[in-house]
C-alpha positions as CSV (number, residue, x, y, z in Angstrom):
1,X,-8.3,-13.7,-34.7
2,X,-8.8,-14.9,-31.0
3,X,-10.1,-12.8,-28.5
4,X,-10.4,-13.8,-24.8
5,X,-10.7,-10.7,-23.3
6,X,-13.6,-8.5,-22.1
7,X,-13.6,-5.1,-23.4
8,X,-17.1,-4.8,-24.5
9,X,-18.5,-1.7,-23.5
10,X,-18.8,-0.7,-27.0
11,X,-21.7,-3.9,-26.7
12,X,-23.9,-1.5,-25.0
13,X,-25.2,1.8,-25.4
14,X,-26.3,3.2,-22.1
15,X,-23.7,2.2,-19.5
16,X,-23.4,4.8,-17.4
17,X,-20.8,3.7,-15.0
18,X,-17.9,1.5,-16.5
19,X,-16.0,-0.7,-13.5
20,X,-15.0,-3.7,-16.5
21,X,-12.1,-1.7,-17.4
22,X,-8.8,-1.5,-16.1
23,X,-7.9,2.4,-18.0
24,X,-7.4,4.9,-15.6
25,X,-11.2,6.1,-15.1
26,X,-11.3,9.6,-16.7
27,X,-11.0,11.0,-19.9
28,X,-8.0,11.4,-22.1
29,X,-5.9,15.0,-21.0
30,X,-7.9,17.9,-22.7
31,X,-4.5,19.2,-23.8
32,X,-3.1,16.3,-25.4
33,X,-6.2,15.8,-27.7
34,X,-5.7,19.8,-28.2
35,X,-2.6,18.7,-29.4
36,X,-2.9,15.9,-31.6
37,X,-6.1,18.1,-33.4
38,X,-2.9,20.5,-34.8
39,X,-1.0,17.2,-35.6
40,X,-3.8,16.0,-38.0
41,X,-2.6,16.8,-41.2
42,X,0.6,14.4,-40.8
43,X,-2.0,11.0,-41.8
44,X,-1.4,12.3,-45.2
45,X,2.0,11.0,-44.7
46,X,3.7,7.4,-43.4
47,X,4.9,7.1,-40.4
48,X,8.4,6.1,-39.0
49,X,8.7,2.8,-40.0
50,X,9.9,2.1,-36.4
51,X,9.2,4.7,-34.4
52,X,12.7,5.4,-34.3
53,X,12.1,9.1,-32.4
54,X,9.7,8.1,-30.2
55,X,11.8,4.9,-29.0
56,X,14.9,7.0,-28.5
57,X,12.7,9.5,-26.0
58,X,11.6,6.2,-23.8
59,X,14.9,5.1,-23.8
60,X,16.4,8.6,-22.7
61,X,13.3,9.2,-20.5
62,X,14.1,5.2,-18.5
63,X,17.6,5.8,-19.0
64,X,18.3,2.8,-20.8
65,X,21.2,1.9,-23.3
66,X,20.7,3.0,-27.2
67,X,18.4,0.1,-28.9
68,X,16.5,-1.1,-25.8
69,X,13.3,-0.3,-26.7
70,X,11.3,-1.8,-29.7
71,X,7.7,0.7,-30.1
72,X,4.5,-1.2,-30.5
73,X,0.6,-1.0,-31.4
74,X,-0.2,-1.5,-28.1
75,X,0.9,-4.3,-25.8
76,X,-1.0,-6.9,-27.7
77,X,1.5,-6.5,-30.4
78,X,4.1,-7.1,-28.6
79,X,3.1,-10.3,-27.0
80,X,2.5,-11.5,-30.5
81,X,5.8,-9.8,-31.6
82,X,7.6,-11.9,-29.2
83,X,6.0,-15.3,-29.4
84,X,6.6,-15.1,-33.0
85,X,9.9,-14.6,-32.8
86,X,10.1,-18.1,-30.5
87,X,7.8,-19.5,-32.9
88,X,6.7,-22.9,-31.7
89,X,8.9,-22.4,-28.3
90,X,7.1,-24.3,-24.9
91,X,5.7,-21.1,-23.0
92,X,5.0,-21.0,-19.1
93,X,1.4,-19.4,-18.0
94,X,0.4,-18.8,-14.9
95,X,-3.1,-18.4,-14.3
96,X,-5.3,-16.2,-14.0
97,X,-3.8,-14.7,-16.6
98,X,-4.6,-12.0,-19.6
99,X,-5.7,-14.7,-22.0
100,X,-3.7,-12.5,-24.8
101,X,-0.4,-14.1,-23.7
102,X,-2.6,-17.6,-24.5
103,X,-3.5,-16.4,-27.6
104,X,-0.3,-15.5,-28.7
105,X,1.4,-18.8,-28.1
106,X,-1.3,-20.6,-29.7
107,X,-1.4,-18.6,-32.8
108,X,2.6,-18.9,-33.2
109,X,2.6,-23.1,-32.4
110,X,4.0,-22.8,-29.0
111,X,3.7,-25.8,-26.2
112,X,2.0,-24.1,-23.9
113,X,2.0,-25.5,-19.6
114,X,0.0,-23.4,-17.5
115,X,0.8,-23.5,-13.6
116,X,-1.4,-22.0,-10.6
117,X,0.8,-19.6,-8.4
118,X,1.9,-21.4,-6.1
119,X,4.6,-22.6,-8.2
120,X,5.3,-19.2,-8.7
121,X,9.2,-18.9,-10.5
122,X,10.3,-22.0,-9.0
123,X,13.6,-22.8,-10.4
124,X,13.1,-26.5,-12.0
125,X,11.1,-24.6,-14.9
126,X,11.9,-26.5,-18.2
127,X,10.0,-24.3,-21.1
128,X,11.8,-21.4,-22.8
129,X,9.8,-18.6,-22.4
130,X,8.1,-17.6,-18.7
131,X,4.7,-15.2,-19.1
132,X,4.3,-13.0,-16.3
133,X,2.4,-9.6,-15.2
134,X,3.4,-7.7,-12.7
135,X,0.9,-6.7,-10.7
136,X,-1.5,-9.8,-12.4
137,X,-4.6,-9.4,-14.3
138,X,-7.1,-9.8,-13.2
139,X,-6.3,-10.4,-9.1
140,X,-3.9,-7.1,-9.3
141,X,-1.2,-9.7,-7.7
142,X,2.0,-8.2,-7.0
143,X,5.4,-9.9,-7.5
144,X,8.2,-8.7,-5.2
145,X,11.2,-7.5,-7.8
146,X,13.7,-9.0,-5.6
147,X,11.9,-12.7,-6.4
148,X,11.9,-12.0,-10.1
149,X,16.2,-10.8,-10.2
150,X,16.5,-13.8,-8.3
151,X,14.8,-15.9,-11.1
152,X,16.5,-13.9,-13.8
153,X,20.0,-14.8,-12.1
154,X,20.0,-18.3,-11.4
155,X,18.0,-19.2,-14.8
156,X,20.0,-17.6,-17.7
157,X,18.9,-19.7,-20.2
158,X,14.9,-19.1,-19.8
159,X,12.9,-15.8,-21.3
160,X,11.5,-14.4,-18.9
161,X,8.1,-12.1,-20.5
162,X,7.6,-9.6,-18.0
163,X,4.1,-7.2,-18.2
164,X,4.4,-4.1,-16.1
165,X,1.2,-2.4,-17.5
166,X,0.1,-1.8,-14.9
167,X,3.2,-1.3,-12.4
168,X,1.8,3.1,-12.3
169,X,-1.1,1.7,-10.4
170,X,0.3,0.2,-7.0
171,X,1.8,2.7,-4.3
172,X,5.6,0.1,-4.0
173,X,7.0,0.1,-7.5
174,X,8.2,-3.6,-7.7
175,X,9.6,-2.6,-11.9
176,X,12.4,-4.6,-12.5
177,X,12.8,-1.8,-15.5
178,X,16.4,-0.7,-14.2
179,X,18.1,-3.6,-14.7
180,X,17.1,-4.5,-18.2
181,X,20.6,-3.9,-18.9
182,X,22.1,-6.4,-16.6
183,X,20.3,-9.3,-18.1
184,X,19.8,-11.0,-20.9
185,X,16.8,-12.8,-20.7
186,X,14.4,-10.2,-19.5
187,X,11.9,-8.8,-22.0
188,X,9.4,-6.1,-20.6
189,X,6.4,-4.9,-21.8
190,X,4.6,-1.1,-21.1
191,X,1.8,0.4,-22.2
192,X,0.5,3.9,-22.6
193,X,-3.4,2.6,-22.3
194,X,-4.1,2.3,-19.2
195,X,-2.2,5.0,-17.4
196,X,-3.1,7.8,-19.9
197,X,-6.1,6.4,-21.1
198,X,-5.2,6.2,-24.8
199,X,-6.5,2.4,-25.8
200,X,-7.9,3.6,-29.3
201,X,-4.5,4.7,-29.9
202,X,-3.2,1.4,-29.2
203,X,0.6,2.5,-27.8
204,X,3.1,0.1,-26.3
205,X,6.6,-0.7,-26.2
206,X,8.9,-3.6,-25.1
207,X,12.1,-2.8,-23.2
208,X,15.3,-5.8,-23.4
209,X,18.8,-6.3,-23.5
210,X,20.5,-5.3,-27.2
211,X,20.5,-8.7,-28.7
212,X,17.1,-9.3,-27.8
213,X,16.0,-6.4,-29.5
214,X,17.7,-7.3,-32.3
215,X,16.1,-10.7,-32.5
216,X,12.5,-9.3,-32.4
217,X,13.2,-6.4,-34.5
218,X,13.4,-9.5,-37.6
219,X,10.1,-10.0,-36.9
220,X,8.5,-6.2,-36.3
221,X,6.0,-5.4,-38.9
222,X,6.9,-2.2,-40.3
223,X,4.7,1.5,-39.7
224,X,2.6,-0.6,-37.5
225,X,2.7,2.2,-35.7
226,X,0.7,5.3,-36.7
227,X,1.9,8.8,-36.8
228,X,-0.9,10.2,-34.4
229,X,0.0,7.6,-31.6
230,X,3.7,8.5,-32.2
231,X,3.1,12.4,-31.7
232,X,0.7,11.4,-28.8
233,X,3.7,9.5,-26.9
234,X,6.0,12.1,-27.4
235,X,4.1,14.4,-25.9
236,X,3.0,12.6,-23.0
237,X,6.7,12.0,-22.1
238,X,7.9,15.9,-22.7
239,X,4.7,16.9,-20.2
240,X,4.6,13.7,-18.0
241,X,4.7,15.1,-14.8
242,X,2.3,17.4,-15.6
243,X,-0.3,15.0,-17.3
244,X,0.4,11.8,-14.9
245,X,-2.8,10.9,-13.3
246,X,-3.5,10.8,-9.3
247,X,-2.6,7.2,-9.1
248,X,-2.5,6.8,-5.1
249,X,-6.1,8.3,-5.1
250,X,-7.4,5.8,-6.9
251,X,-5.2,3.0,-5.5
252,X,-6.9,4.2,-1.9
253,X,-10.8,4.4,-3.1
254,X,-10.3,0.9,-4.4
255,X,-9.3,-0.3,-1.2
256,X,-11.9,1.3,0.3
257,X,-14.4,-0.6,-2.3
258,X,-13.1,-4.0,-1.6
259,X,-13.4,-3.6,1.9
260,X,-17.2,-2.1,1.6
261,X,-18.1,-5.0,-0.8
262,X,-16.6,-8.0,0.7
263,X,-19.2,-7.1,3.8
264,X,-21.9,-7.6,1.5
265,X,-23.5,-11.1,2.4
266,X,-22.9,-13.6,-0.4
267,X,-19.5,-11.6,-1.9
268,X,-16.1,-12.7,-1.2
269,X,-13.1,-10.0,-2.2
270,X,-10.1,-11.6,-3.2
271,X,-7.9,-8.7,-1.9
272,X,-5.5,-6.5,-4.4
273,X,-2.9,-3.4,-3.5
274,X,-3.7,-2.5,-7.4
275,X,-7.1,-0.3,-8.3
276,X,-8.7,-4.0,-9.6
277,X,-9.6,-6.8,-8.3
278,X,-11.6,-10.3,-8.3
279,X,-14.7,-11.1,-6.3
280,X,-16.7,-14.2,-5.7
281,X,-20.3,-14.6,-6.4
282,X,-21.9,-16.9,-3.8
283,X,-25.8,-15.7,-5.0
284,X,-25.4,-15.5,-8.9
285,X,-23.0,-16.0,-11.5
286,X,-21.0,-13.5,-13.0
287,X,-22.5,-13.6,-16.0
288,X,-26.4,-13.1,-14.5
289,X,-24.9,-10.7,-12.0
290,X,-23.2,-8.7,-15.0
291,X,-26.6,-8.5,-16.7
292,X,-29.0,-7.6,-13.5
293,X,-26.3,-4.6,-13.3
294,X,-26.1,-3.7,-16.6
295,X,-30.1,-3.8,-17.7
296,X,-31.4,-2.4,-14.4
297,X,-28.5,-0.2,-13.1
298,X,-26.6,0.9,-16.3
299,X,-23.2,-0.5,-14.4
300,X,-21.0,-2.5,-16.0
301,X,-18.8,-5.0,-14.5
302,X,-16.3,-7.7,-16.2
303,X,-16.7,-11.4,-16.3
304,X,-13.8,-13.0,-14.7
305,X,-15.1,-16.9,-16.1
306,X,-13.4,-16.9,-19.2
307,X,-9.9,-16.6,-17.5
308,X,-8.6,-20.0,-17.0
309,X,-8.0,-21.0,-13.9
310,X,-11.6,-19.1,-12.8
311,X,-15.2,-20.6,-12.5
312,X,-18.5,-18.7,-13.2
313,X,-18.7,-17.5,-10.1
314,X,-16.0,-15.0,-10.4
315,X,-15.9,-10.7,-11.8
316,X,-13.6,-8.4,-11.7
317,X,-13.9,-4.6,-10.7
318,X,-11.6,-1.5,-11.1
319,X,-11.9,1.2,-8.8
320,X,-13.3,4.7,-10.3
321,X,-14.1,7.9,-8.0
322,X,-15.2,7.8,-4.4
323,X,-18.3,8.7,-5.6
324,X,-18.9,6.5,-8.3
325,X,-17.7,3.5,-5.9
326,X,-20.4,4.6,-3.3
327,X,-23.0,4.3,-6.2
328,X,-21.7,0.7,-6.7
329,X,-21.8,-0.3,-3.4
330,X,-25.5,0.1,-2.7
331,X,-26.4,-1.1,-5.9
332,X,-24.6,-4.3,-4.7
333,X,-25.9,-4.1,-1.2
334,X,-29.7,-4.1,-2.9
335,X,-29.0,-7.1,-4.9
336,X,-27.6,-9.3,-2.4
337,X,-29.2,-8.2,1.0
């Protein structure tokens, strides 16, 4: 198993205020674990092999065409899902990238180019499969929809791996969701992590044109899926409006964070329209700066080193509460100035 990315809170056991990760910064709906407490004696049962009713609700609930949707544990599984099924394809990366599409690639023999983004979806591409998030992880980078239809129309013959996971937390909604239809080299990846903080669920699900469905559905492992995560889905989509998080709230407190802490002497912002976003260390490295906040402060923040195309010098935060961003500012002010 490789693992390149940072989700080690469970490492320590007094953090009292989490900014590594990207899940919507509450805790799961009240209601919904309510819910899935009356679901608990289905374990004593398989689940759908394929999540058949839950993929026919997101495909009535995006208004997509019958068998556009392929359910997964999470959206790591589909990354994997999909590089399998192009096993030992050549696979665009840009960088800084979620290292998970790296991982993929490599562990299914793919040829792998990486490329900064400044070359972003130029058309002279020559690999077969494009990796792409949308807004990035971990600069919260937002790609205009109308660039990525143009790329999808003048290069029919490339795969284009599209990760909206976190499209929910920017205030324009670049989703190129709608016309998954109108092409056929357009695979899209959603999650139900982040947005309803479920990632021990694991809950994700790939949206494409019929036939590439039917390609990757060759490949899908079956019941990898469990019941619980099923019910859990289903749910959130019959009571979405109602359980849907404040999104623009925390879209503006992390604005309001990056402009606080890129007047801190010796911290750079690299500015994001998402509720994350990179910084620069000119004082300490990430990695010292993550463990001054951790053992003294009890804060948590991510190491951005280990993304490739990022030096030591580089962490990522995502915004919580006005409150809890305040706490993080003069914590930040006290180390640097």
């Amino acid at each position: 198993m490789l693992v390149g990315h940072g989700a080690d809170s469970y490492s320590y056991d007094d953090i009292k205020l989490d900014f590594s990760s990207n899940v919507y910064p509450t805790k799961t709906n009240e209601e919904l674990i309510n819910f899935l407490k009356d679901k608990l004696d289905i374990i004593s049962d398989y689940p759908e092999a394929a999540a058949n009713s839950f993929s026919k609700k997101l495909e009535n609930f995006h208004n997509l065409q019958k068998k556009s949707v392929i359910v997964t544990n999470g959206a790591v599984e589909a990354f994997y899902l999909i590089a399998n099924a192009y096993f030992g394809a050549t696979s665009l990366i840009y960088t800084p990238s979620f290292s998970e599409y790296e991982d993929a690639c490599k562990a299914n023999m793919h040829k792998i180019v990486f490329s900064d983004f400044n070359d972003l979806l130029i058309e002279n591409i020559d690999s077969k499969l494009i990796w792409l998030a949308n807004p990035n992880n971990p600069d919260g980078r937002i790609i205009e929809c109308k660039l990525i239809l143009n790329f999808l129309e003048n290069n029919p013959d490339k795969i284009l791996v599209l990760d909206e996971a976190y499209m929910d937390f920017i205030d324009n909604d670049e989703s190129v969701l709608n016309y998954i239809n109108d092409f056929k080299n357009l695979i899209i990846v959603k999650s139900f992590t982040k947005s309803f903080v479920l990632p021990g669920l694991r809950l994700g699900y790939i949206c494409a044109d019929n036939i590439l469905i039917d390609k990757l559905l060759k490949f899908k492992m079956p019941w990898s899926v469990n019941s619980i995560a099923i019910e859990a889905g289903k749910w959130i989509l019959e009571n979405f409006d109602k359980v849907s998080p404040d999104f623009l709230r925390l879209i503006q407190n992390s604005k309001n964070l990056q402009h606080e802490i890129n007047k801190i002497n010796g911290l750079d912002v690299i500015f994001s329209d998402c509720h994350y976003f990179l910084v620069k260390s000119e004082k300490f490295s990430a990695s010292d700066l993550k463990q001054i906040l951790a053992d003294k402060h009890k804060i948590l923040i991510r190491d951005a080193s280990n993304f490739r195309g990022l030096n030591e010098y580089y962490f990522r935060i995502a915004s919580r509460s006005y409150e809890e961003n305040s706490i993080l500012i003069n914590v930040l002010r006290q180390i640097y100035e």
